[in-house]
N, CA, C and O of each residue as an XYZ file, in Angstrom:
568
protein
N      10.567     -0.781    -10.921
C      10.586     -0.406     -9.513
C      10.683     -1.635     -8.608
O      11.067     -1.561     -7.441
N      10.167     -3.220     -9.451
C      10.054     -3.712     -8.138
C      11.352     -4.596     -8.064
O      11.561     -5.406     -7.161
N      12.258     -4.332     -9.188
C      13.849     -4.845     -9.148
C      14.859     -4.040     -7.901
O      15.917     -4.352     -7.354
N      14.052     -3.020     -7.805
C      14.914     -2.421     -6.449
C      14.699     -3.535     -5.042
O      15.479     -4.140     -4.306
N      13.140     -3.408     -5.150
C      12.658     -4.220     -4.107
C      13.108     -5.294     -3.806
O      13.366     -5.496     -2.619
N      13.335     -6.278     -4.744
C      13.768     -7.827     -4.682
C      15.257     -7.237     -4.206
O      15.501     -7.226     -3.000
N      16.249     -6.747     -5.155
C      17.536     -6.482     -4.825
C      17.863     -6.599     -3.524
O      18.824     -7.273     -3.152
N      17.056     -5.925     -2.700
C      16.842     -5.384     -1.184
C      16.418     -6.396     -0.318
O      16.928     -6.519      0.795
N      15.380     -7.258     -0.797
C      15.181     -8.371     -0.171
C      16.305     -9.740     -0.377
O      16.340    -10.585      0.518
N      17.275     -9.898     -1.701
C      18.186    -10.248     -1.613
C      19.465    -10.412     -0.741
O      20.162    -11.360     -0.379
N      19.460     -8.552     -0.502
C      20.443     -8.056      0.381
C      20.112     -8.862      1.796
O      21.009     -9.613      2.178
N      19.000     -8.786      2.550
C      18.683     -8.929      3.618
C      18.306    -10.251      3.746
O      17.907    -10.563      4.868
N      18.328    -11.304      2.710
C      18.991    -12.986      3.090
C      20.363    -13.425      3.304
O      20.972    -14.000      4.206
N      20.676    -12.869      1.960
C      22.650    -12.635      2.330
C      23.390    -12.197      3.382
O      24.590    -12.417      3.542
N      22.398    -11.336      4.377
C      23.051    -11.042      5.640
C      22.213    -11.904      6.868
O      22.313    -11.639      8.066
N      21.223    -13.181      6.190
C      20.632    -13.693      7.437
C      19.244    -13.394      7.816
O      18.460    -13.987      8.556
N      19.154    -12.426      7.187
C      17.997    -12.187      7.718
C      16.475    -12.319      6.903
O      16.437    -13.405      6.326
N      15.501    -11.700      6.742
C      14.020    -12.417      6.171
C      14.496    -11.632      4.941
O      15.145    -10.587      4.892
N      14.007    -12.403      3.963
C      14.116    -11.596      2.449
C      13.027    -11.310      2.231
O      12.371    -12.042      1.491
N      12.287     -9.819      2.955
C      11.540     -8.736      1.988
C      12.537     -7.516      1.752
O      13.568     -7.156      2.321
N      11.838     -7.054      0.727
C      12.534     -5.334      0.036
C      11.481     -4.687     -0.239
O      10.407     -5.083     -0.691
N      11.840     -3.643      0.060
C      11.073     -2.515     -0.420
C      11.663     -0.995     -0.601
O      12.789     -0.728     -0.179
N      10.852     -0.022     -1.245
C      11.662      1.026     -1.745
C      10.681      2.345     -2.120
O       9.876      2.084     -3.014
N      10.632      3.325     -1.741
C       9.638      4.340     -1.815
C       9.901      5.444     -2.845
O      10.788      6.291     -2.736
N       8.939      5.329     -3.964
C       9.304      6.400     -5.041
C       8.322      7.582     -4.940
O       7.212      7.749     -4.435
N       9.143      8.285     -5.590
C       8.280      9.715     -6.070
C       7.237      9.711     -7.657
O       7.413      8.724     -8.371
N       6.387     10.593     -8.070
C       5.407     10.538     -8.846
C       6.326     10.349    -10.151
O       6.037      9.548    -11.040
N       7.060     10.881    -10.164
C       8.363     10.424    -11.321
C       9.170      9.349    -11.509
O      10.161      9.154    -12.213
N       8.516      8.653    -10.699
C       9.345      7.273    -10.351
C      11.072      7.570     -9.971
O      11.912      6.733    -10.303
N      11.353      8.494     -9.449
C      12.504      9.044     -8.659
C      12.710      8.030     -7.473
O      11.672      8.111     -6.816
N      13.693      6.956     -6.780
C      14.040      6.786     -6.255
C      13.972      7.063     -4.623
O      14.950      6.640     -4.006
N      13.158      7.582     -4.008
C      13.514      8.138     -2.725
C      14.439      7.610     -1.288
O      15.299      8.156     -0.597
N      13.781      6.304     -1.261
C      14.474      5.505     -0.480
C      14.220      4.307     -0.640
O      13.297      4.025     -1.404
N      15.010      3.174      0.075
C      15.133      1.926      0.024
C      15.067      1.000      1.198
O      14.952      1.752      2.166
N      15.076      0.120      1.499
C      15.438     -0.642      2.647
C      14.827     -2.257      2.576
O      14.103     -2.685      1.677
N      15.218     -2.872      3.526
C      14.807     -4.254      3.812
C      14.609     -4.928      5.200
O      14.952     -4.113      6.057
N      14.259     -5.904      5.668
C      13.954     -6.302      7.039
C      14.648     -6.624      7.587
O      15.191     -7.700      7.340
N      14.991     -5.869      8.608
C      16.066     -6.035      9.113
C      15.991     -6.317     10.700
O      16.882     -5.885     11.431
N      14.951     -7.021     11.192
C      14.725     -7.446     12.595
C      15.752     -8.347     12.976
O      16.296     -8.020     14.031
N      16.198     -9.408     12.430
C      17.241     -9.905     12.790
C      18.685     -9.425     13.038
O      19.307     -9.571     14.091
N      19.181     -8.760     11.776
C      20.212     -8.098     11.939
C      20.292     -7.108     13.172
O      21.172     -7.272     14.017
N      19.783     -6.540     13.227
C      19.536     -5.326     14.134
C      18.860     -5.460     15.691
O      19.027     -4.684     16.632
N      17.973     -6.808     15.646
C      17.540     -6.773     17.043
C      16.523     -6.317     17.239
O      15.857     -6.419     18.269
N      16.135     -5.463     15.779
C      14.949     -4.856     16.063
C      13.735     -5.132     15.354
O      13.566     -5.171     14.135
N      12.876     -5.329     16.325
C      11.566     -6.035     15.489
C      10.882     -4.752     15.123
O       9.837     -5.291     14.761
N      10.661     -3.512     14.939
C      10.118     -2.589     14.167
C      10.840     -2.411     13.007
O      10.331     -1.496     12.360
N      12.041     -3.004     12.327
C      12.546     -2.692     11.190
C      12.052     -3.527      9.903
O      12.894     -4.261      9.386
N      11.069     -3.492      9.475
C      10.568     -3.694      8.607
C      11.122     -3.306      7.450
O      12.056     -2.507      7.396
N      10.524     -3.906      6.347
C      11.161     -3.063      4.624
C      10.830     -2.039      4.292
O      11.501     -1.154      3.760
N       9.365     -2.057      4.672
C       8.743     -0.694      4.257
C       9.239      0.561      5.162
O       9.558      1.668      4.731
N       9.229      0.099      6.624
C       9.705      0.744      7.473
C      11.121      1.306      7.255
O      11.253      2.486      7.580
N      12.203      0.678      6.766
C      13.370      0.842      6.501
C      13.987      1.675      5.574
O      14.927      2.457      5.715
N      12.907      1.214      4.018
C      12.517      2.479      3.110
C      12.059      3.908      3.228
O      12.594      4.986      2.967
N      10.834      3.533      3.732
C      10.382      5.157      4.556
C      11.544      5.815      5.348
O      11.696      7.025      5.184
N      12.176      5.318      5.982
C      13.053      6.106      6.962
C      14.110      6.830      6.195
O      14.526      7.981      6.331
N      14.581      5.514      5.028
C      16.117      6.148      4.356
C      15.199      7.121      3.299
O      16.063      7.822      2.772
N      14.149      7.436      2.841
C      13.458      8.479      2.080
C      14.005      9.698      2.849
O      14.427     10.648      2.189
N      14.035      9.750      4.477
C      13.895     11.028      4.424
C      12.809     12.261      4.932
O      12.033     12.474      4.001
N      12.519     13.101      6.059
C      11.657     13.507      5.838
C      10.914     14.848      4.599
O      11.613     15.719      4.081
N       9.920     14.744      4.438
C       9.218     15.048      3.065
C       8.088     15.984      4.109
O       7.694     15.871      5.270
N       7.810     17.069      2.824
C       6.176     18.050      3.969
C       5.192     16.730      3.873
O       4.533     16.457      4.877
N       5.017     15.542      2.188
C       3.827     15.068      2.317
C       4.496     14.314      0.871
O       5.098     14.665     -0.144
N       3.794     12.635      1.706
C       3.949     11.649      1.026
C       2.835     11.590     -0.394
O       3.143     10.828     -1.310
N       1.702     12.331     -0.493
C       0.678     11.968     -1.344
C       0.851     11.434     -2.289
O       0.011     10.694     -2.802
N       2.710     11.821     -3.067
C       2.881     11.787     -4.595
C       3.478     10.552     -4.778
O       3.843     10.165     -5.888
N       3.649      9.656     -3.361
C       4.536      8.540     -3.867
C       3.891      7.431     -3.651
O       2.817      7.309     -3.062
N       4.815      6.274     -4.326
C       4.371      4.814     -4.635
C       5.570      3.514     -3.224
O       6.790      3.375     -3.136
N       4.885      3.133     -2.750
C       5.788      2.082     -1.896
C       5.641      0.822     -2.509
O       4.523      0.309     -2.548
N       6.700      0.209     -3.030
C       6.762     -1.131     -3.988
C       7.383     -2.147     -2.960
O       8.531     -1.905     -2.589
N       6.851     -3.074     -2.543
C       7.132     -3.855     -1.521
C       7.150     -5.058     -1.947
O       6.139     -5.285     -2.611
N       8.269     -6.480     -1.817
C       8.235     -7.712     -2.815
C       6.760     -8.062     -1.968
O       5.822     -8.253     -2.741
N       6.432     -8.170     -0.563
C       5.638     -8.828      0.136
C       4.110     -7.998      0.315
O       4.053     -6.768      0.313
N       2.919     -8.866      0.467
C       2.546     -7.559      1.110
C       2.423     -7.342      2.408
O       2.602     -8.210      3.262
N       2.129     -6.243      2.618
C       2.393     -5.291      4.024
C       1.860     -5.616      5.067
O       0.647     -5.822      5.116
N       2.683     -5.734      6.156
C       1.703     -6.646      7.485
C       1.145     -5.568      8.093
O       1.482     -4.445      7.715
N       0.321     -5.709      9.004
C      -0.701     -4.432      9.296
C       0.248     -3.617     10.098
O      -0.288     -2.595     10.527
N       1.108     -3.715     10.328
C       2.091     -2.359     10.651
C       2.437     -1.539      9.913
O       2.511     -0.321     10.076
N       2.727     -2.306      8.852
C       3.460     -1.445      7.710
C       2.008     -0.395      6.678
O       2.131      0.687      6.105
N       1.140     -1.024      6.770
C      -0.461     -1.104      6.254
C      -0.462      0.600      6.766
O      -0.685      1.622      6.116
N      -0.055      0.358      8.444
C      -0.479      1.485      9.290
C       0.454      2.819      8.730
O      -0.024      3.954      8.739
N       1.932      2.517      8.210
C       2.827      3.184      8.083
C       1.956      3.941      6.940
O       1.562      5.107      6.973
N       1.717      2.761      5.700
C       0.705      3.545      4.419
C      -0.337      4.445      4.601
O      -0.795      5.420      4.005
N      -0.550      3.862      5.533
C      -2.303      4.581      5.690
C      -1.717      6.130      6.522
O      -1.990      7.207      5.991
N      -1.085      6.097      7.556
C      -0.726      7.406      8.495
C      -0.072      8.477      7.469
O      -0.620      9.573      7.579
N       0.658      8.451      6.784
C       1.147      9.027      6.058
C       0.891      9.092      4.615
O       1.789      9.419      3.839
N      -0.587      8.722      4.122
C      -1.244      8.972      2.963
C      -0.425      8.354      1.969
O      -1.151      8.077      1.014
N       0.545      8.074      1.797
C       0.919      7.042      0.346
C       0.090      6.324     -0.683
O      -0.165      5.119     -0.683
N      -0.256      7.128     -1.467
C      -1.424      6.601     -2.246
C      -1.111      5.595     -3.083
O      -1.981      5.285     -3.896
N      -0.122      5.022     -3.094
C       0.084      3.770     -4.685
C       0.671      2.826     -3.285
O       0.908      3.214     -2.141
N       0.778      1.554     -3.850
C       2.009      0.356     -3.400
C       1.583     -0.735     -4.169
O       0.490     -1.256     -4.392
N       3.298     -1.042     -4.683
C       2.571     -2.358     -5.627
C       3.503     -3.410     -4.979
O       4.640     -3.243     -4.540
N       2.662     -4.669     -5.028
C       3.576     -5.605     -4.036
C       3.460     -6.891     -5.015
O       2.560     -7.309     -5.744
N       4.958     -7.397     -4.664
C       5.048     -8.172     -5.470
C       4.530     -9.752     -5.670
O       4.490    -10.434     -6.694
N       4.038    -10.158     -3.890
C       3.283    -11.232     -4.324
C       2.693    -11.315     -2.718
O       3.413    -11.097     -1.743
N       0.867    -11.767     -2.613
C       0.625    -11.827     -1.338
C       0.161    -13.108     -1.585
O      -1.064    -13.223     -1.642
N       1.051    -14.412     -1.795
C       0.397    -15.402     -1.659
C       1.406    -16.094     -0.573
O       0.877    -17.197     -0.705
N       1.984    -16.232     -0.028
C       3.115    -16.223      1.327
C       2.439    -15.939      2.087
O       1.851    -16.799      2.743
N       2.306    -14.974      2.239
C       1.512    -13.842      3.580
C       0.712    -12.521      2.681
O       1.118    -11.580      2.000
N      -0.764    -13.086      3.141
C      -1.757    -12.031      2.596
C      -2.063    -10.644      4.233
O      -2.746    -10.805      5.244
N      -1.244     -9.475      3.811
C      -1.474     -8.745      4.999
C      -2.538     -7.745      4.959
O      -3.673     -8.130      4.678
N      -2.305     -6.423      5.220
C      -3.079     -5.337      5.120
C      -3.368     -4.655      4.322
O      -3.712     -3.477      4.417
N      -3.209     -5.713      2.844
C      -3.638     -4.478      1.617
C      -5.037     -4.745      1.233
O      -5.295     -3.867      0.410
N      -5.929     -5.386      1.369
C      -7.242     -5.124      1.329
C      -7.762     -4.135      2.328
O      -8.903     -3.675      2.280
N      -7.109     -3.914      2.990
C      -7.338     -2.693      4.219
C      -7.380     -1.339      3.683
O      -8.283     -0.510      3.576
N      -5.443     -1.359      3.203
C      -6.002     -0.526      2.581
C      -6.465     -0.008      1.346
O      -6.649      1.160      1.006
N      -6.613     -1.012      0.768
C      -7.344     -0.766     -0.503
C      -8.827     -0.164     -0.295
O      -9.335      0.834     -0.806
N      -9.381     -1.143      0.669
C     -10.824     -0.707      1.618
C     -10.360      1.081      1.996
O     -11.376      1.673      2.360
N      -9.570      1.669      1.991
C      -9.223      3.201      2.763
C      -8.846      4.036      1.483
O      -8.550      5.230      1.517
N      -8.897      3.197      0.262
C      -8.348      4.612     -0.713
C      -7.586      4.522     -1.758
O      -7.619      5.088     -2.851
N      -6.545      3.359     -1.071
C      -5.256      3.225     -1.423
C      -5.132      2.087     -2.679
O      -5.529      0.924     -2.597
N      -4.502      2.692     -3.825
C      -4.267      2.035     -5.205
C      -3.880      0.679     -5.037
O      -3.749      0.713     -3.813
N      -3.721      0.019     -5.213
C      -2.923     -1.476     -4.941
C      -3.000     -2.225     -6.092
O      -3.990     -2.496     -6.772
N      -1.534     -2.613     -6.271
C      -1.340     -2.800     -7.898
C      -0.561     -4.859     -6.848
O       0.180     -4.900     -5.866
N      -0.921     -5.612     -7.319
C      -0.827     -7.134     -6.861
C       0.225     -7.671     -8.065
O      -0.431     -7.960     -9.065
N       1.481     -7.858     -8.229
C       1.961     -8.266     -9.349
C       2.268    -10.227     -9.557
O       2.503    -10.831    -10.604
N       2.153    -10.740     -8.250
C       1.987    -12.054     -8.200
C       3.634    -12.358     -8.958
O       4.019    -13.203     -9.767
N       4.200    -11.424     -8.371
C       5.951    -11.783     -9.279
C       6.001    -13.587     -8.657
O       5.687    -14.027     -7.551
N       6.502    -14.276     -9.836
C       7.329    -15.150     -8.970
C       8.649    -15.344     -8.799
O       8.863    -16.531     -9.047
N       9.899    -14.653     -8.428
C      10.594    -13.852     -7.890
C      10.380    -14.142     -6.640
O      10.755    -15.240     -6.229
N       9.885    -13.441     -5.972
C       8.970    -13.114     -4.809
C       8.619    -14.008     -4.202
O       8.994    -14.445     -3.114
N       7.838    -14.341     -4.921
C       7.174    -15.590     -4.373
C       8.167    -16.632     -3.847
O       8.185    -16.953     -2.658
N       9.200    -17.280     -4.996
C      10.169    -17.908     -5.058
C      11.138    -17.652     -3.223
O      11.395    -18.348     -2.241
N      11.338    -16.378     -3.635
C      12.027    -15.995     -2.213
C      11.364    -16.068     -0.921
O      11.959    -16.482      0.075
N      10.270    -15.718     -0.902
C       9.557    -16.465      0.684
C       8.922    -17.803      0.761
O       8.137    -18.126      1.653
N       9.261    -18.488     -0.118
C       8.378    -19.826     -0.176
C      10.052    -20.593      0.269
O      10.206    -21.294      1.269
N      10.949    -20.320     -0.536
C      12.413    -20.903     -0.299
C      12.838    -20.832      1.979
O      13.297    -21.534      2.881
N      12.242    -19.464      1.728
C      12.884    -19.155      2.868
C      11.738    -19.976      3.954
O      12.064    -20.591      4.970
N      10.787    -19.852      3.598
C      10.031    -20.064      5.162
C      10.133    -21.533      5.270
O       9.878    -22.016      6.373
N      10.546    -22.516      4.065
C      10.808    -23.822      3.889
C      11.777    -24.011      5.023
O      11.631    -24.880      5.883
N      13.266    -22.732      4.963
C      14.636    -23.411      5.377
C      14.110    -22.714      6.823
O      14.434    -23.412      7.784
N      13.445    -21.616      7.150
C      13.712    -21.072      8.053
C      12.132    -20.851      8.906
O      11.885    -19.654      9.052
N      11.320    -21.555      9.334
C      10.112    -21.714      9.653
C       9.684    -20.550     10.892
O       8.793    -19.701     10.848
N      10.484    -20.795     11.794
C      10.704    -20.914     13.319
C      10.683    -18.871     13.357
O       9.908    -18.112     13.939
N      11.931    -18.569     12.435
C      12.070    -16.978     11.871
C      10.676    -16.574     11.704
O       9.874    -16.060     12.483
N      10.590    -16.980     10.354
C       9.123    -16.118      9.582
C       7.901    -16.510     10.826
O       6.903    -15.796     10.924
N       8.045    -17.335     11.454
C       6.519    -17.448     12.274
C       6.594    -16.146     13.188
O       5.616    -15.476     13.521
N       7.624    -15.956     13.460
C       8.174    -14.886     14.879
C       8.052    -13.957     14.036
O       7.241    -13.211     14.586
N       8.494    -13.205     12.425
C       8.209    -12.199     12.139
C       6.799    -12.121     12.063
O       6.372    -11.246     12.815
N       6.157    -12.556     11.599
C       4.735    -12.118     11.661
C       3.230    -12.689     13.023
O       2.036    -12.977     13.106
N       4.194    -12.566     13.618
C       3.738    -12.447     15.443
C       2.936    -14.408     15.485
O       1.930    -14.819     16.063
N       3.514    -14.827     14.984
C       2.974    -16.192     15.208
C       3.162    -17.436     16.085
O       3.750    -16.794     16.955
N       3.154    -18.442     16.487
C       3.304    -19.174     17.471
C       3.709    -20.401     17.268
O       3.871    -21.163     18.221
């Protein structure tokens, strides 16, 4: 699952923009949706990975049965996206870059599987090297 994720965060350096991915499955590990961060491309600073995923999923009566696999972990927006809509799993692929809102919600319920990919790691450590000025602005910094 979390080869979708990276893929996605791949996608969204190749076009410029921050390399996270993420991708929202079903209890079957079914595919639902995908996406990546796409604030730059787009202009829009609510487009997040997780955010981007959730959206191309689709609406559903109820998230309970699925897993959100995210390379990063989740900044407290996205935390909020998990938590509002009950998503009980997310496994992220490395929070040593940016440690966000998954002790939050882990503190609320929520499974949290930490895979410390280095992959992941590799890809936001590369990027925030070349691109400082970006990643400070994505995660509301100064």
């Amino acid at each position: 699952m979390l080869a979708v994720a990276v893929e996605e965060a791949r996608s969204g350096l190749a076009e410029g923009g921050i390399p996270i991915g993420a991708a929202l499955f079903d209890a079957h590990g079914a595919l639902l949706g995908r996406g990546h961060n796409r604030r730059v491309q787009d202009g829009d600073a609510s487009t997040h990975a997780e955010t981007a995923a959730f959206r191309a999923a689709g609406r559903r009566r109820t998230y309970r049965d699925t897993t959100m696999v995210t390379t990063l972990s989740p900044c407290w927006y996205c935390a909020g996206l998990v938590r509002q809509f009950r998503i009980p799993r997310v496994v992220i692929g490395e929070a040593r870059t940016f440690h966000g809102g998954h002790d939050w919600l882990a503190g609320h319920g929520v499974e949290i599987t930490l895979l410390d990919d280095p992959t992941c790691t590799g890809l936001m450590t590369e990027f925030i090297a070349a691109r400082p000025e970006l990643w400070y602005e994505d995660i509301g910094q100064d």
